[in-house]
Rosetta silent file (secondary structure, phi, psi, omega in degrees, C-alpha in Angstrom):
SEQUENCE: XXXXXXXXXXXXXXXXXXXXXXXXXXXXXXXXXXXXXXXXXXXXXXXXXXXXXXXXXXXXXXXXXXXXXXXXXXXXXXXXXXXXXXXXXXXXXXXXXXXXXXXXXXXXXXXXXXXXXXXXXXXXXXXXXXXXXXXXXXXXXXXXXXXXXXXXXXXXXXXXXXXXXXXXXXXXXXXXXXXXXXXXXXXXXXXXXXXXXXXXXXXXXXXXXXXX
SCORE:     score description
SCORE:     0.000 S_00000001
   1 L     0.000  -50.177  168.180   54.425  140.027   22.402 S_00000001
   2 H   -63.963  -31.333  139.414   55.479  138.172   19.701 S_00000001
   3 H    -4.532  -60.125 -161.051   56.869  140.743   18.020 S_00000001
   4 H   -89.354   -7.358  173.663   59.310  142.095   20.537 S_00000001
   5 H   -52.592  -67.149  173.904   59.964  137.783   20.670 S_00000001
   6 H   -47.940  -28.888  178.950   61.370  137.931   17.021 S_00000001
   7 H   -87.992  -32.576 -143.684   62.898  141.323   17.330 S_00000001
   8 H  -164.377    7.137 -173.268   65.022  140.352   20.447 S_00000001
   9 L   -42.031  -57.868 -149.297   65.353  136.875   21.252 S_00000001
  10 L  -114.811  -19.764  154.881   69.338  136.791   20.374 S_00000001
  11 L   -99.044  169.230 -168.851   69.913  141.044   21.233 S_00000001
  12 L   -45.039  149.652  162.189   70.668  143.012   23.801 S_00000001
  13 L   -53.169  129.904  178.412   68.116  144.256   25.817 S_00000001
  14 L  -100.403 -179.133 -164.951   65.703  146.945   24.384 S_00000001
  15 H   -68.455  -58.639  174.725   64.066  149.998   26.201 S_00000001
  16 H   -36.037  -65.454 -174.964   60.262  148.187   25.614 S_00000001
  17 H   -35.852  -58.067  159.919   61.920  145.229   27.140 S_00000001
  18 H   -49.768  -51.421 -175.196   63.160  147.188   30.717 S_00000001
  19 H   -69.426  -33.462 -172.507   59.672  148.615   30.827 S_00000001
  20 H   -87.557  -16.819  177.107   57.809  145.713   30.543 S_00000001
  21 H   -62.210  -52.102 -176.564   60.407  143.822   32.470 S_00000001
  22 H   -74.568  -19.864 -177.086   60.054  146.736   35.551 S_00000001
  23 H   -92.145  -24.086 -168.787   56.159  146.539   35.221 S_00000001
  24 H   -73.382  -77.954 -153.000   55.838  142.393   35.802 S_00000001
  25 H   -68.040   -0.133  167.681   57.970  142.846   38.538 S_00000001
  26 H   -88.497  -22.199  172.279   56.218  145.535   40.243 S_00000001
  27 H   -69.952  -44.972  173.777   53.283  143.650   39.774 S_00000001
  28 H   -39.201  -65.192 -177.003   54.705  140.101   41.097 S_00000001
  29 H   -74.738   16.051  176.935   55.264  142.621   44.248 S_00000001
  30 H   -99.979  -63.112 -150.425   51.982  144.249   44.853 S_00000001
  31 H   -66.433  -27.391  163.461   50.267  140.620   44.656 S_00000001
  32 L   121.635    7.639 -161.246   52.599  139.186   46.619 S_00000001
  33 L  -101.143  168.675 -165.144   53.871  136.474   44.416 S_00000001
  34 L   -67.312  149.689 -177.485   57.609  135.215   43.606 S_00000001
  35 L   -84.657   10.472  156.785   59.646  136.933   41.353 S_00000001
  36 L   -55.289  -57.567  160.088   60.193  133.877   39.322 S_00000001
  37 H   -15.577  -83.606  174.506   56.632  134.520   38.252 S_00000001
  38 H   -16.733  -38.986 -138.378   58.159  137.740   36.591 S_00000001
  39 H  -116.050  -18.096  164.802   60.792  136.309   35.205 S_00000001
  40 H   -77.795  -26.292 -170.204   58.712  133.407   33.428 S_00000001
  41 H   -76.658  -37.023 -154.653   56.484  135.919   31.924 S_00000001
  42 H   -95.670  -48.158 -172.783   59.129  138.253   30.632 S_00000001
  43 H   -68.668  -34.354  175.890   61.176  134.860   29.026 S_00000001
  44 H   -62.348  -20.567 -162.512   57.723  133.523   27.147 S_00000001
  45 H   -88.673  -19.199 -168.006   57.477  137.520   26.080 S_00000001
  46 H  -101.561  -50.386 -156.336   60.922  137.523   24.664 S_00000001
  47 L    89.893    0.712 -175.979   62.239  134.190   23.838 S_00000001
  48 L   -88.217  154.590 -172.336   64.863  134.565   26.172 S_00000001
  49 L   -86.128  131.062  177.155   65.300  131.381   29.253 S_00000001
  50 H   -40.698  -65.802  156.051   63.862  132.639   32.328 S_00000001
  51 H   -16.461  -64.312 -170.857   67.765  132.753   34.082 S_00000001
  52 H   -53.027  -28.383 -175.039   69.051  135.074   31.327 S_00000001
  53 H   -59.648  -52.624 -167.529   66.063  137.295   32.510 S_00000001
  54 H   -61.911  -41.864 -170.359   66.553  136.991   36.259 S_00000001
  55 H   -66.261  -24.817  159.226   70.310  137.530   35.477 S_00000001
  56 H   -59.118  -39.771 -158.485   69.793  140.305   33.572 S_00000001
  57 H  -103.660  -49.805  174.009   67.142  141.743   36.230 S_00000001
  58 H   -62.114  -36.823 -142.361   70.032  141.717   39.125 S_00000001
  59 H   -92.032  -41.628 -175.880   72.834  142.840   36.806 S_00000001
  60 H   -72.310  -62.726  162.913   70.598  145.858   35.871 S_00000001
  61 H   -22.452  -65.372 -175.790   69.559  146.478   39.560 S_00000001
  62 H   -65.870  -16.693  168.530   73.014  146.455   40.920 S_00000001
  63 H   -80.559  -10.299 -164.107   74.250  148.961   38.084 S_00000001
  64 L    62.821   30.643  170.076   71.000  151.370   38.805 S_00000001
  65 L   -65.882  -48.478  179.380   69.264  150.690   35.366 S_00000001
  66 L  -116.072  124.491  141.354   66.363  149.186   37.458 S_00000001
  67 L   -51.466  155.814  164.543   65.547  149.985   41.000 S_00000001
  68 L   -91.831  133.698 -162.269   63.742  146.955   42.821 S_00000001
  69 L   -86.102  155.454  171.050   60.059  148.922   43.078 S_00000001
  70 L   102.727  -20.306 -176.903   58.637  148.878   46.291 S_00000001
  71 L   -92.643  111.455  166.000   62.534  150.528   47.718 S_00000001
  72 L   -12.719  -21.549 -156.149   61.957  154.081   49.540 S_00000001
  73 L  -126.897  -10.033 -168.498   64.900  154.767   46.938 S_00000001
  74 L   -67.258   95.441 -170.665   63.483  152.901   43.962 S_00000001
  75 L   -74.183  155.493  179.813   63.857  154.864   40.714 S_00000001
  76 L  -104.898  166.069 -162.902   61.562  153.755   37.192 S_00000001
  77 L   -80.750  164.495  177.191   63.625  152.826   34.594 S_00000001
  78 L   -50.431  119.739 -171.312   64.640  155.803   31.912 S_00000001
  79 L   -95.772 -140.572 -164.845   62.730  157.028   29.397 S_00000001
  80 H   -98.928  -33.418  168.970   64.150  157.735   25.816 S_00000001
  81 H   -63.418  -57.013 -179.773   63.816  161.853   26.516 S_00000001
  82 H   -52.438  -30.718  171.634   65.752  161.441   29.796 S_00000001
  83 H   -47.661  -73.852 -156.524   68.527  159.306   27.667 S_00000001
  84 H   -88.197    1.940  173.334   69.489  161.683   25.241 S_00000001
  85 H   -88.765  -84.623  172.009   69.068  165.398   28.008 S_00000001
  86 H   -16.506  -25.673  133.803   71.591  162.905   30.426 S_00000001
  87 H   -68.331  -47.094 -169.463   73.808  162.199   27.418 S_00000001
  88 H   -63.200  -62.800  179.338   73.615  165.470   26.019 S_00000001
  89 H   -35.480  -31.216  168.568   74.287  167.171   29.824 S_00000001
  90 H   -68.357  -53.633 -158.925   77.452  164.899   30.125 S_00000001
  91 H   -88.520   -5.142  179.122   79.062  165.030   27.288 S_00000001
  92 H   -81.889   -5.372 -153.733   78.507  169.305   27.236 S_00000001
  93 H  -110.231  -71.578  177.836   79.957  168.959   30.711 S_00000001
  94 H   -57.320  -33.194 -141.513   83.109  166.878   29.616 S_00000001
  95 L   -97.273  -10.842 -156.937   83.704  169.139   26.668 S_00000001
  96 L  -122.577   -5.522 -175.788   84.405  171.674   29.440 S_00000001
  97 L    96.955   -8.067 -166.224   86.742  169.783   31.905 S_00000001
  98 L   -84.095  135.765 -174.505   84.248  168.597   34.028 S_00000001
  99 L   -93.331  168.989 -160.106   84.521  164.794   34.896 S_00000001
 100 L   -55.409  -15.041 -169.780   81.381  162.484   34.397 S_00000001
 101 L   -93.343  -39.108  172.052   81.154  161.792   38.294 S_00000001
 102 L   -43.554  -53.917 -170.180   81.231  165.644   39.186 S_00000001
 103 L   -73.807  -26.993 -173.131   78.282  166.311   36.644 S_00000001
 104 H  -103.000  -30.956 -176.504   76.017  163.241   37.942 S_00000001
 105 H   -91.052  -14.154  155.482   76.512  164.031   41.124 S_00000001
 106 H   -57.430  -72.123  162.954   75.146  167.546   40.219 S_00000001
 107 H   -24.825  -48.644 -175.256   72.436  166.055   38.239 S_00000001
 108 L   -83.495    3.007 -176.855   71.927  163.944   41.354 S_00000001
 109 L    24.988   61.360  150.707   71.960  167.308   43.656 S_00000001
 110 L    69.190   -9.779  174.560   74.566  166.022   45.540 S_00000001
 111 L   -50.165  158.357 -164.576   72.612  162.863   46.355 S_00000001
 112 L  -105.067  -45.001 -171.787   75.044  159.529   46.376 S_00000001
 113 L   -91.818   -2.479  162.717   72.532  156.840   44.754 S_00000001
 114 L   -60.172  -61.856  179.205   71.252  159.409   42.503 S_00000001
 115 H   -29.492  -56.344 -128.483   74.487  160.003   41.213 S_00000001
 116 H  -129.527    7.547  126.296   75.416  157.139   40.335 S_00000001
 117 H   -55.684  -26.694 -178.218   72.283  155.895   38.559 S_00000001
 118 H   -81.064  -63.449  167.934   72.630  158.788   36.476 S_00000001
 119 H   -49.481  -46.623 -139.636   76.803  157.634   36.293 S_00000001
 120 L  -104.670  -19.563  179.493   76.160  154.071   35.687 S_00000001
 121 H   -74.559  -55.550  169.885   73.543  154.962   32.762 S_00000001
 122 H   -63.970    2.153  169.149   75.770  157.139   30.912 S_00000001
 123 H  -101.827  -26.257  174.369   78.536  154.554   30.947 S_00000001
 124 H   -68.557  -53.154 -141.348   76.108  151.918   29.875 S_00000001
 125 H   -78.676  -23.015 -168.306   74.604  153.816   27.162 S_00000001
 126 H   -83.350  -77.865 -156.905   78.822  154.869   26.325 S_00000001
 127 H   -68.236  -42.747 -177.589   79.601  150.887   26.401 S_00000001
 128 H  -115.800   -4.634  141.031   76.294  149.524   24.604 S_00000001
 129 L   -68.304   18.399 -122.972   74.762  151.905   22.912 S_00000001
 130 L   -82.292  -45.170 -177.026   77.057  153.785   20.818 S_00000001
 131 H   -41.687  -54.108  167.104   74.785  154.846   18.174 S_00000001
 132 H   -76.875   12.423  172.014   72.728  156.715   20.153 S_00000001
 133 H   -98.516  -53.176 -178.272   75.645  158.617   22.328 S_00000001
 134 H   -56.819  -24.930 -177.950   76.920  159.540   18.558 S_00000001
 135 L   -65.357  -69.851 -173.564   73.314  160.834   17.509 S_00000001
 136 H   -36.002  -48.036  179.661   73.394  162.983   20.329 S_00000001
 137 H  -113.414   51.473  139.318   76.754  164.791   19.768 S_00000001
 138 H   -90.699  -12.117 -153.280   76.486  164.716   16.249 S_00000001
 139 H  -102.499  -15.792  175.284   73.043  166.830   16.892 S_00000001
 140 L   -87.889  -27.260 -168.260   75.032  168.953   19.455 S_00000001
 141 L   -97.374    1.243  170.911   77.513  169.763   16.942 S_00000001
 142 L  -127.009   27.725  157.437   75.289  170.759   14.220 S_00000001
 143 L  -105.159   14.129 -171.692   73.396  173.089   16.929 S_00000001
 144 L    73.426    3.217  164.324   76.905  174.860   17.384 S_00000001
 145 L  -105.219  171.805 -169.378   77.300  173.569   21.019 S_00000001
 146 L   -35.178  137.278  134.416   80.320  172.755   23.038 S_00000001
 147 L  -153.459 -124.415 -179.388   80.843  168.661   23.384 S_00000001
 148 L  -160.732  130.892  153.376   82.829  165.886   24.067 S_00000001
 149 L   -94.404  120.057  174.569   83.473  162.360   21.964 S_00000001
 150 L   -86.968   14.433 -166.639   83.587  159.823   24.309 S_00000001
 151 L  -123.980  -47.480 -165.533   84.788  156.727   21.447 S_00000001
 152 L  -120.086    8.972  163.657   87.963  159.311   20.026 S_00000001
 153 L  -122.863  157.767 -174.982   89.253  161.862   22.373 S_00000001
 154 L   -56.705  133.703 -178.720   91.122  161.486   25.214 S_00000001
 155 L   -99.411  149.845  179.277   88.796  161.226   28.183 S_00000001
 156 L   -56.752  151.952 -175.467   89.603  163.523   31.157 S_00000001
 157 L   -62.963  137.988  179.974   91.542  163.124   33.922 S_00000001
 158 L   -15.926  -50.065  164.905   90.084  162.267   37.117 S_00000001
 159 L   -96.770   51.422  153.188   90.162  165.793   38.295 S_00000001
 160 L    83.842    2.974 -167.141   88.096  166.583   35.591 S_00000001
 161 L   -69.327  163.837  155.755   90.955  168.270   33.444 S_00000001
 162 L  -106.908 -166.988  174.700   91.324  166.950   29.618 S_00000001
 163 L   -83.800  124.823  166.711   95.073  165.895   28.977 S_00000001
 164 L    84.092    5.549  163.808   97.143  169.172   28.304 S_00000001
 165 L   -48.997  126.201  178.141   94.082  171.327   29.659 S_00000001
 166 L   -94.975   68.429  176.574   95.216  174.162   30.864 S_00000001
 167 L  -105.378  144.264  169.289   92.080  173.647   33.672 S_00000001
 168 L   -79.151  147.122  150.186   92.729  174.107   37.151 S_00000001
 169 L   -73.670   -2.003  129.924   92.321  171.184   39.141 S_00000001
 170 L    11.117  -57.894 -155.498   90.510  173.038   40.999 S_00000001
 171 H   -70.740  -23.613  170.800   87.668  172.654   39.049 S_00000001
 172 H   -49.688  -48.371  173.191   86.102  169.818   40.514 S_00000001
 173 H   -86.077  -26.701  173.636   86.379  170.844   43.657 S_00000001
 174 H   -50.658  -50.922  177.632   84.405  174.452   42.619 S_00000001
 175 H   -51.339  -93.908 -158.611   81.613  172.022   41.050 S_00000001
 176 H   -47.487  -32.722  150.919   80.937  170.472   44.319 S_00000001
 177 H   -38.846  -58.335  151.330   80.791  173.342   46.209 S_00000001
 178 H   -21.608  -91.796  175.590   78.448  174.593   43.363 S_00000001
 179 H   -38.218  -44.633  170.020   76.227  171.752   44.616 S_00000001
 180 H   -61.176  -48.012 -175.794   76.259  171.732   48.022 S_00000001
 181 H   -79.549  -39.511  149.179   75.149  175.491   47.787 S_00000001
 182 H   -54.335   -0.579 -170.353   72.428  174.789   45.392 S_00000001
 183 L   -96.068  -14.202 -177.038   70.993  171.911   47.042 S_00000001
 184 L  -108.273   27.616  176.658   70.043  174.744   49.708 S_00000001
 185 L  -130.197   78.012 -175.837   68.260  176.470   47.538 S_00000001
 186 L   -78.274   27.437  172.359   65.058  174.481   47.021 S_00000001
 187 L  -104.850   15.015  164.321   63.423  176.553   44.527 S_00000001
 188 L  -119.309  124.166  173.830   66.424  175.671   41.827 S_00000001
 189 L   -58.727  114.688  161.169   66.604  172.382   39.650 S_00000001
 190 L   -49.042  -42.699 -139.433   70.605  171.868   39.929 S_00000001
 191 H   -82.471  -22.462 -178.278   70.937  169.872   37.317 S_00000001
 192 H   -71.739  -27.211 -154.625   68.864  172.681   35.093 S_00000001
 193 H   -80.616  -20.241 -166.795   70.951  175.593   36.382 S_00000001
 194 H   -66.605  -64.450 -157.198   74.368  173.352   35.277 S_00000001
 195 H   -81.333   -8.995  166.948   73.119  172.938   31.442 S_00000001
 196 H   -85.515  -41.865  168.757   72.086  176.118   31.551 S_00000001
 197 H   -39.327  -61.677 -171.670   75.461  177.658   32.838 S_00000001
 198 H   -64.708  -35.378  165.697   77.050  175.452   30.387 S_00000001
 199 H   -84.957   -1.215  143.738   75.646  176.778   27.688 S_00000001
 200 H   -26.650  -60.967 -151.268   76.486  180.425   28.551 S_00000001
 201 H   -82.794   -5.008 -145.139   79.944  179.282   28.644 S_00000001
 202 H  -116.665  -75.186 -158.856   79.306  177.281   24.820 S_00000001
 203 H   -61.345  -53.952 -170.339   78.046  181.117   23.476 S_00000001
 204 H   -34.414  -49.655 -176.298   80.832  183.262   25.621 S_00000001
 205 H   -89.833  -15.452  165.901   83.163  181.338   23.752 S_00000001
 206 H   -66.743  -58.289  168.592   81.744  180.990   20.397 S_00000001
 207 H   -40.854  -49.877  150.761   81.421  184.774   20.697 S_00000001
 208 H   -32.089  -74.589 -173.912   84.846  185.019   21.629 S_00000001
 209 H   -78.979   -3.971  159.312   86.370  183.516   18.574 S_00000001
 210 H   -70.367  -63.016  174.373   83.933  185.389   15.977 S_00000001
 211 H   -22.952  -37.594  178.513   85.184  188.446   17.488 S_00000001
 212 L   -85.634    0.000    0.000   88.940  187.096   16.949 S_00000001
């Protein structure tokens, strides 16, 4: 405990921190007790004043970092493997025309609150995290596949296009379709069949231009 005190008093929340933060408060709600309780536990574990925690603990909720546990809908927080497939799936996605809400809502097999935990993570990890969005497509680009810099290229146009893409706009609506017919097909993982698809289209064209 002290340890992650000294390490984190005065930064940003770390990944240990969300887990241990998501287990006190699942506990506070099995025993039955207030989530102040939680939130005092988490600020003696940290150094941080119980408010920054609680404030912190809504701000994360309402973005879909944290579910509140105990909700029919209530997701566990992310682990560090799920980070970097959910970065990697995105930005191989964008490098391709597709926009970030099209791809999460894939991921999310067509689901709405899925989605957009999966959207609101990859924008976090894009806003606070940079390092580790850059690991990731520096690691895609020295496995040869397709990707996308989200800090220095133009990001795509709503309907998933980049600027001066000769992409239909089209394409967007073809993704969702995509989904909707896979979601009725429960023996296929959408979100598997997408990153796999994409990386057809990563060789096809790599193949392409050796060929040229």
């Amino acid at each position: 405990m002290t340890q992650i005190a000294k390490k984190s008093a005065r930064q940003g929340w770390q990944e240990e921190e969300r887990q241990l933060l998501y287990e006190r408060v699942r506990t506070a709600r099995e025993q039955g007790q207030p989530l102040r309780s939680a939130f005092e536990s988490i600020a003696q574990a940290t150094g941080r004043k119980p408010n920054s925690v609680r404030n912190y603990y809504y701000a994360a909720v309402k973005e879909g970092e944290l579910t509140v546990p105990g909700d029919r809908n209530a997701f566990t927080p992310f682990t560090q493997e799920e980070i970097e497939t959910l970065i990697e799936t995105v930005l191989s996605a964008q490098a391709h025309g597709i926009s970030v809400r099209s791809i999460t809502m894939t991921m999310g097999e067509g689901d709405k609150k899925a989605m957009l935990r999966y959207q609101n993570k990859y924008r976090s990890m894009v806003k606070n995290y940079p390092e580790t969005v850059l690991a990731v497509y520096r690691r895609m680009q020295e496995e040869g596949k397709d990707t996308f810099n989200p800090y220095s290229q133009q990001r795509p146009h709503k309907s998933g296009r980049k600027p001066g893409s000769s992409q239909p706009p089209e394409v967007d609506e073809t993704v969702q379709e995509l989904v909707r017919t896979l979601r009725d097909i429960k023996t296929i993982d959408a979100a598997a069949f997408l990153q796999q698809l994409a990386t057809l289209v990563s060789m096809a064209s790599q193949a392409r231009d050796n060929a040229g």
